[in-house]
C-alpha positions in Angstrom: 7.1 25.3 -13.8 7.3 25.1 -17.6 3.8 23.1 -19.3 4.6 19.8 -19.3 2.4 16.4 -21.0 1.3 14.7 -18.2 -0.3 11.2 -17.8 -2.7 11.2 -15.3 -3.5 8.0 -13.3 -7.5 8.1 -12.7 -9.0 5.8 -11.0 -12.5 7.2 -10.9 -12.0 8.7 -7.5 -12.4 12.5 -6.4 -8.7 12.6 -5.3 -7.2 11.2 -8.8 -9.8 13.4 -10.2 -8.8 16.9 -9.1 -5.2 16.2 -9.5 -6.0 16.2 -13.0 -8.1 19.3 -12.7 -5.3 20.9 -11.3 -2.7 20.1 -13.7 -5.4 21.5 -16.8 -5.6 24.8 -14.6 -1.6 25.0 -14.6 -1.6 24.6 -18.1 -0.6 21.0 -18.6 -1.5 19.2 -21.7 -2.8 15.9 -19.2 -4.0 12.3 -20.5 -6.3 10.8 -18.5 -5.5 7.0 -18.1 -7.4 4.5 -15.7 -6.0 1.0 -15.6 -7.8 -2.2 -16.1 -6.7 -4.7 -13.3 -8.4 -7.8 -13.1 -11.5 -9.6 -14.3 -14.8 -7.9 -13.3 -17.0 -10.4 -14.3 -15.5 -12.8 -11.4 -16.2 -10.2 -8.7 -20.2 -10.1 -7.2 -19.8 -6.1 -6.4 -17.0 -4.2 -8.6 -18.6 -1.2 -7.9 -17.9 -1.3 -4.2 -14.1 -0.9 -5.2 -12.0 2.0 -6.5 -10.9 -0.3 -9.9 -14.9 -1.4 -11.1 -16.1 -0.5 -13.8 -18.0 2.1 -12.3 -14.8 3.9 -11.8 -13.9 3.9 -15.1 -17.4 5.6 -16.2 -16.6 7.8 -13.6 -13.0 8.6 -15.0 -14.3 9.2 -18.2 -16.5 11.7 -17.4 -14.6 14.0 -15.3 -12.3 13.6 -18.1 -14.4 15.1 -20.6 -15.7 17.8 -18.0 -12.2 18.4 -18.2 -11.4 18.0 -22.0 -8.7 16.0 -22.2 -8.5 12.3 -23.5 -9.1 9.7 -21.5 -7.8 5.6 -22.4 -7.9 2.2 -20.5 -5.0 0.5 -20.4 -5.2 -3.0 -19.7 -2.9 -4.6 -17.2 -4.9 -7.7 -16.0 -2.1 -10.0 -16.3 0.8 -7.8 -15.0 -1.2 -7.6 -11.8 -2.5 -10.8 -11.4 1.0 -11.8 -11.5 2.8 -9.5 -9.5 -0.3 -8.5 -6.7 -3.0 -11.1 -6.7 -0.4 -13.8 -6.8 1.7 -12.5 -4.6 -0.7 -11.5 -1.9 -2.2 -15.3 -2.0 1.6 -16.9 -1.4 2.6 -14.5 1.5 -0.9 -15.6 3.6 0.2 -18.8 2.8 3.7 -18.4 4.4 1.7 -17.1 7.3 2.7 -13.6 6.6 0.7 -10.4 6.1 0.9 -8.7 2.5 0.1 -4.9 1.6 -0.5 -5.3 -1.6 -1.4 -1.9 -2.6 2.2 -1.4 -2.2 2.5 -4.1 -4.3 0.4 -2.6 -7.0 2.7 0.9 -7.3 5.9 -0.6 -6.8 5.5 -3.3 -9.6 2.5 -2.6 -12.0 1.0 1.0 -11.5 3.9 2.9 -12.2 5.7 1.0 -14.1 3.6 0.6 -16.6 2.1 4.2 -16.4 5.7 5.0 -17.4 6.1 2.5 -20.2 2.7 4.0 -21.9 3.3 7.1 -20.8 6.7 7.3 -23.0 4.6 5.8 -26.2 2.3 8.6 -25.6 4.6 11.5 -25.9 4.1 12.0 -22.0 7.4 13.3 -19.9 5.9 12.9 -16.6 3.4 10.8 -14.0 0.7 11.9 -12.0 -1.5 10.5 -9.4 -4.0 11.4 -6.5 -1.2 10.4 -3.7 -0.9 13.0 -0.7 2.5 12.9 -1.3 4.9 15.4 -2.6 8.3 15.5 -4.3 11.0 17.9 -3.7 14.9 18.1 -4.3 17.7 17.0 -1.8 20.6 19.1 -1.1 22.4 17.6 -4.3 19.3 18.7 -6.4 18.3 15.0 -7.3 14.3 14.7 -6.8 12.9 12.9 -3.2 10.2 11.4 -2.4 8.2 13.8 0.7 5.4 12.7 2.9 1.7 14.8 2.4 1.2 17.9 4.3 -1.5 16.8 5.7 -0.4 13.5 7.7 -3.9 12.1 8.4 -3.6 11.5 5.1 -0.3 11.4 3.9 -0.2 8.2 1.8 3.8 8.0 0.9 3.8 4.7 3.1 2.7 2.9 0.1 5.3 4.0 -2.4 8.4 3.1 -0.9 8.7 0.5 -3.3 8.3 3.1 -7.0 11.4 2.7 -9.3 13.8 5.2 -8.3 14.8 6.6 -11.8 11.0 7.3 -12.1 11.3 10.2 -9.2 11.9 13.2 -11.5 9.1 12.5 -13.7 6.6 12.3 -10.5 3.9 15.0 -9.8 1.6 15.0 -7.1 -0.6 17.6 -7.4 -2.2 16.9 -4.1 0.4 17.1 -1.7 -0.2 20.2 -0.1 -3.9 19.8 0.2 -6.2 18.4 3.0 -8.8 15.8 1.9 -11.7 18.5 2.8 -10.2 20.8 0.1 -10.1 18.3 -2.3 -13.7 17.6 -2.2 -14.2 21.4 -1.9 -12.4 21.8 -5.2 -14.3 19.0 -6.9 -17.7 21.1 -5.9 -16.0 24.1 -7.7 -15.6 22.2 -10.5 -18.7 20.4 -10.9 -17.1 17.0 -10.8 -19.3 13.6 -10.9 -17.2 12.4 -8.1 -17.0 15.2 -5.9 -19.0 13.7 -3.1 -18.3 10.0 -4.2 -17.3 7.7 -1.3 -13.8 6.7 -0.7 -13.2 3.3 -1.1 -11.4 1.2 1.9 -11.5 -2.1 0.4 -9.0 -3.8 -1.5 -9.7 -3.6 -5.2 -10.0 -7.4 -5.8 -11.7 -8.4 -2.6 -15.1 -6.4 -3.4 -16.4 -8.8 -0.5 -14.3 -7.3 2.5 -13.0 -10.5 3.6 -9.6 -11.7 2.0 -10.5 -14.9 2.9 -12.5 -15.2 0.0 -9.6 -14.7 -2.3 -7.5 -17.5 -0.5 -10.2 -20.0 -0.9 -10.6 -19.5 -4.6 -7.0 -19.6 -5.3 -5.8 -21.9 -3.0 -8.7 -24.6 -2.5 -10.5 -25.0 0.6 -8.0 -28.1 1.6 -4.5 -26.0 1.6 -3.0 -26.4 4.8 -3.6 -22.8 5.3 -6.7 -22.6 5.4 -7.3 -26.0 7.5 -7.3 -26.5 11.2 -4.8 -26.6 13.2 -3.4 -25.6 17.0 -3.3 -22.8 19.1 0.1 -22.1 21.0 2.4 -20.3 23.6 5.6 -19.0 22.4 7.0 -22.2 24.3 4.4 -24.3 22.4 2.2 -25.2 25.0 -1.3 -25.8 23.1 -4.5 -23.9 24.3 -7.0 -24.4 22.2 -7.2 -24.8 18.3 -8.1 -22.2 15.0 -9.7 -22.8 11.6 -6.9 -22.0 9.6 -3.8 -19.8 10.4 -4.0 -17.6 7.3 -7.3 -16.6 8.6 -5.3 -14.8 11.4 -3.2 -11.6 11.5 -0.7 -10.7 14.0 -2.4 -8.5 17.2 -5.9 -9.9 16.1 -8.4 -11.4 19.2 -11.1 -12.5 17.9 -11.5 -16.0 17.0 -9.1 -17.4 19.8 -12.0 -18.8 21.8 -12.1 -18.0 25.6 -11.1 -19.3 28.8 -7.5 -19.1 28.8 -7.5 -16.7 32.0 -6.1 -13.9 30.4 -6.2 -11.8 26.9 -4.5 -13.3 24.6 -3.7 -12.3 21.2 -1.9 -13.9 17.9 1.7 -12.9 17.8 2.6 -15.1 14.6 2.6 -18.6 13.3 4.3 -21.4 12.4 3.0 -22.8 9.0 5.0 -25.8 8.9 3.0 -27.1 12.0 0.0 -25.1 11.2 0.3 -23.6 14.5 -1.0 -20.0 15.1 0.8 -18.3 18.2 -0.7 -16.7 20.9 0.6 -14.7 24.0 -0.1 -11.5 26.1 0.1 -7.8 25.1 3.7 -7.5 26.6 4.4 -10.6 23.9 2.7 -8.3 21.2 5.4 -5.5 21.8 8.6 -5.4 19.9 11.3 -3.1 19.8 13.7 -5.2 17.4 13.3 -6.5 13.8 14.7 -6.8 10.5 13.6 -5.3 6.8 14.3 -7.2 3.9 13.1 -6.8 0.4 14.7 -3.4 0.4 14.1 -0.6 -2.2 16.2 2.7 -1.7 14.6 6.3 -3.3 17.4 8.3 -1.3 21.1 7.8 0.2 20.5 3.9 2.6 20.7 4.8 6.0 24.1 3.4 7.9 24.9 1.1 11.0 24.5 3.3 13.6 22.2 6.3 12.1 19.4 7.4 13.7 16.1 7.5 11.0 12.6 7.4 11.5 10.3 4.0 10.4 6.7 3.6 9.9 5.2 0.2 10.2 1.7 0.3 9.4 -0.7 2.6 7.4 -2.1 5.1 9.7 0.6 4.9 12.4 3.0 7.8 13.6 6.5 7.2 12.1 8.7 6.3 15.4 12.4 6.8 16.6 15.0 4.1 15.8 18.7 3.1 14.7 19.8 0.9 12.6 22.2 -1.9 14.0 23.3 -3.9 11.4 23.3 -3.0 7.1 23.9 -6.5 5.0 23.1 -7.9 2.1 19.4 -9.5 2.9 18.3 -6.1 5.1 18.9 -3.8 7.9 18.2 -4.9 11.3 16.6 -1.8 13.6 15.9 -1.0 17.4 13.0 1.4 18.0 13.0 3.9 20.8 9.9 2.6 21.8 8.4 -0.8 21.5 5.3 -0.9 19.1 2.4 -3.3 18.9 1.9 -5.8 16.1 5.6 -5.6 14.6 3.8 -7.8 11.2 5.8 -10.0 8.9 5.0 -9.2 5.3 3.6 -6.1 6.6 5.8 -2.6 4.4 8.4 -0.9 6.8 9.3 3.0 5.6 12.0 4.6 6.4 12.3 8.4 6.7 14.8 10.9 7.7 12.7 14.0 8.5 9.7 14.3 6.1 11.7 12.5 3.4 10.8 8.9 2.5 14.6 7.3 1.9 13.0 3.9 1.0 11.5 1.0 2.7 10.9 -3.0 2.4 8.9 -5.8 4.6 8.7 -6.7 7.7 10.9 -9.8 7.8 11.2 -11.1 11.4 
């Protein structure tokens, strides 16, 4: 491949943090970038996330271990808007956001492309496990990681798809053990740092938190309101239906004679649902919100969908194409079917797009 100027998205993390080593070992010319999201003084632990400011003092230095230049671009109010916002309003439709999806599809890359063009820069890098590659007409595709345990093209169904050709992924055919062996190699500060699992603007764990600030603890979300039966028979009562995700347990109280678990809710009545694990299965729903990065799938095709982070992409076909989604049968039922939740479709190893979860 001919030396390209990369911009590097680095997030203070080992994995955004040898992608960059690698590209200077190719023979890149690579910027190192790290993006400013929200308001650390309003947080009680930044550091506990992968966006604090620890992260960008970590960025920095691997940067000049590295020698290349290394800026903080601010997007504090791009992501507020389209993430933070966004996340709050689907818990309180009583649906279930992903909202580092979010974060890619409308602020990370978007505007790692938009500076990366004022830079000089013709192409994007990040620490995904992902890959790209070329489909049989030689346009650029989106491929899942080599390594599935941690393949992470799940979350970027939703990128821009004129941005494909200018996408690297340096990681894609590595394991996350030879990651962190590289970084030893090179003597990185965040070779052995831990990898963070929370979501960047909830340092506290529980997204609860967030809801309560935003919203006010008097939003009908958040007050109580009835358990219920798919037929609506009430057995018991909850503190607040966003406080509950679909296939959760805990916090339905006891004595109902069986397990139950929630299997949606009904904001307009503030009722939470409940029923039994053969209520939790579905084999049927609809995708809306849809985002194509390859050729749509048909009515009638045979494709592959993923419905959760983590979870093994499963056999279906698509029923019905229209212009609010595509409607989809699996081959075999799957637990938690969440609204809100990101949907991927895939034919083979190739991502052809995805949307949410609608019903």
């Amino acid at each position: 491949m001919e030396p390209r100027t990369v911009l590097v998205a680095m997030s203070g993390g080992v994995d955004s943090s040898v992608a960059a080593a690698l590209l200077v070992e190719k023979g890149h010319r690579v910027i190192g970038v790290t993006m400013k999201t929200f308001c650390y003084s309003e947080n009680t632990s930044p550091g506990k996330t992968c966006c604090g400011l620890d992260g960008i003092i970590d960025a920095r230095q691997v940067a000049d271990r590295l020698g290349i230049p290394h800026y903080v671009f601010d997007v504090e109010r791009e992501f507020t808007r389209d993430v933070i916002d966004d996340f709050v309003a689907e818990y309180a439709s009583g649906r279930t956001p992903n909202p580092c999806v979010r974060c890619n599809g409308n602020t990370k890359f978007r505007d790692l492309l938009k500076r990366g063009r004022m830079l000089g820069c013709d192409a994007i890098a990040t620490g995904h496990y992902a890959r790209m590659g070329l489909d049989e007409r030689g346009s650029a595709v989106l491929i899942r990681g080599r390594d599935h345990n941690k393949d992470q093209a799940y979350f970027l169904w939703a990128l821009p798809p004129e941005m494909l050709p200018q996408l690297m992924f340096p990681l894609g055919e590595l394991t996350k053990p030879e990651v962190r062996q590289r970084a030893r190699e090179l003597g990185l500060v965040t070779a052995e740092k831990p990898e963070s699992m929370e979501i960047c603007f909830v340092p506290t764990g529980n997204y609860v938190d967030v809801l309560e600030q935003r919203l006010g603890a008097e939003h009908p979300a958040l007050l109580p309101g009835v358990l219920v039966t798919r037929d609506g028979e009430p057995v018991g009562e909850h503190d607040g239906y966003a406080r509950y995700t679909v296939g959760q347990r805990k916090g339905l109280g006891g004595g109902h004679g069986q397990r139950l678990y929630v299997i949606g809710s009904r904001p307009a009545t503030r009722e939470v649902v409940v029923g039994t694990l053969d209520q939790l299965h579905r084999s049927e729903f609809s995708i809306g919100e849809l985002n194509w990065l390859a050729t749509p799938p048909q009515a009638g095709d045979q494709i592959a969908v993923q419905i959760r982070h983590r979870a093994p992409a499963v056999g279906a076909q698509v029923l019905e194409v229209n212009a609010e989604g595509i409607q989809l049968v699996l081959d075999t039922s799957q637990r938690a079917v969440t609204p809100g939740q990101s949907a991927v479709v895939f034919k083979g190893e190739m991502v052809l797009g995805g949307g949410r979860i609608a019903s």
